[in-house]
C-alpha positions as CSV (number, residue, x, y, z in Angstrom):
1,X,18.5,22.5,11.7
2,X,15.7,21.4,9.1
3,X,12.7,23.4,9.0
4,X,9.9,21.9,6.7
5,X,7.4,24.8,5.7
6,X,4.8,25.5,2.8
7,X,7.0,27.8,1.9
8,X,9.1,26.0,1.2
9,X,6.9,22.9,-0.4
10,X,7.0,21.4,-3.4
11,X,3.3,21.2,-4.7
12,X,3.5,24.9,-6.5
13,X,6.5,23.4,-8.6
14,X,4.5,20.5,-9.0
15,X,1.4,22.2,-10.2
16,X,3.1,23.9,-12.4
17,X,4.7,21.0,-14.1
18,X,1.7,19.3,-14.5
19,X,-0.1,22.1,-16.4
20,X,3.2,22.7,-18.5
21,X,3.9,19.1,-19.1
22,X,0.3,17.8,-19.2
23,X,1.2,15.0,-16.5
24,X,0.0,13.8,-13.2
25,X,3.2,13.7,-11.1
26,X,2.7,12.0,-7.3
27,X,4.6,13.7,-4.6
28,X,4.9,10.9,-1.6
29,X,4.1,12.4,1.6
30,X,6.8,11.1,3.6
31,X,7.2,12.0,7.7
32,X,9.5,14.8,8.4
33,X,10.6,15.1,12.1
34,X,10.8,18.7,12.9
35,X,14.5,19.9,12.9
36,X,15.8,16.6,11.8
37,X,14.2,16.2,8.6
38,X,13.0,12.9,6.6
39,X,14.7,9.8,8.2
40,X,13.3,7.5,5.9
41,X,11.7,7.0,2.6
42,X,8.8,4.4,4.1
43,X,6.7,1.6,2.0
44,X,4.2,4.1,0.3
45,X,6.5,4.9,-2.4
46,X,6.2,1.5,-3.9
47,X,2.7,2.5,-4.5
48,X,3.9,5.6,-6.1
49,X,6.5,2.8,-7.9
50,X,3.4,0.7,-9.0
51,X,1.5,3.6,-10.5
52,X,4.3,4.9,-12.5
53,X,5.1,1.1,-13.8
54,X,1.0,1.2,-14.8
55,X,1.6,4.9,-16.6
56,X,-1.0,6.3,-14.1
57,X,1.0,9.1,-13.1
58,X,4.2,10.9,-15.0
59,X,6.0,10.9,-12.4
60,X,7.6,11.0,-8.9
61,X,8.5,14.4,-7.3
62,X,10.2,14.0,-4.2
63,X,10.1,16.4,-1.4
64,X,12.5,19.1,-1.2
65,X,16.1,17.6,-0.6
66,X,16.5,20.0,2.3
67,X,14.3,18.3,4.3
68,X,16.5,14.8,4.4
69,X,18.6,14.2,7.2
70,X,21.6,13.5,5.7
71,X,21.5,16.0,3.1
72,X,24.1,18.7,5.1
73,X,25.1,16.1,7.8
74,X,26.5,13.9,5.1
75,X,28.2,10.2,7.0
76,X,26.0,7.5,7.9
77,X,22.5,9.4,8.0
78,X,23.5,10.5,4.3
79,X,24.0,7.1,3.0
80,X,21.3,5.3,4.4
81,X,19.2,7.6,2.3
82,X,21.5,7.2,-1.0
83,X,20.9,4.5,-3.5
């Protein structure tokens, strides 16, 4: 069962980075399905893509890895979200 929470986000961690580093960092905000998790990783990272090619941002900080299906489940699910 995923459970996506604040509490378990990943913009303090980013924040943080970004004042330690000196960076802007994107974090995509991708759909998570509540107790499946992130299915997919949809178009709007290839903005995030373009904006790291143009050095407008650092860097790309995914979500927490928890929240993929696929992550635990591992087969099919896992794959289709592997590169």
């Amino acid at each position: 069962h995923i459970h996506a929470s604040p509490e378990t986000d990943v913009e303090p961690v980013v924040a943080y980075l970004e004042r330690k580093l000196h960076i802007k960092l994107h974090v995509p905000q991708l759909t998570c399905t509540e107790g499946v998790g992130i299915v997919d990783i949809d178009t709007s990272i290839n903005r995030a893509l373009r904006e790291l090619k143009a050095h407008k941002v650092g860097g790309i900080y995914l979500p927490n890895t928890r929240w993929f299906a696929g992550e635990e489940a591992g087969g099919a699910t896992a794959k289709r979200l592997a590169c």
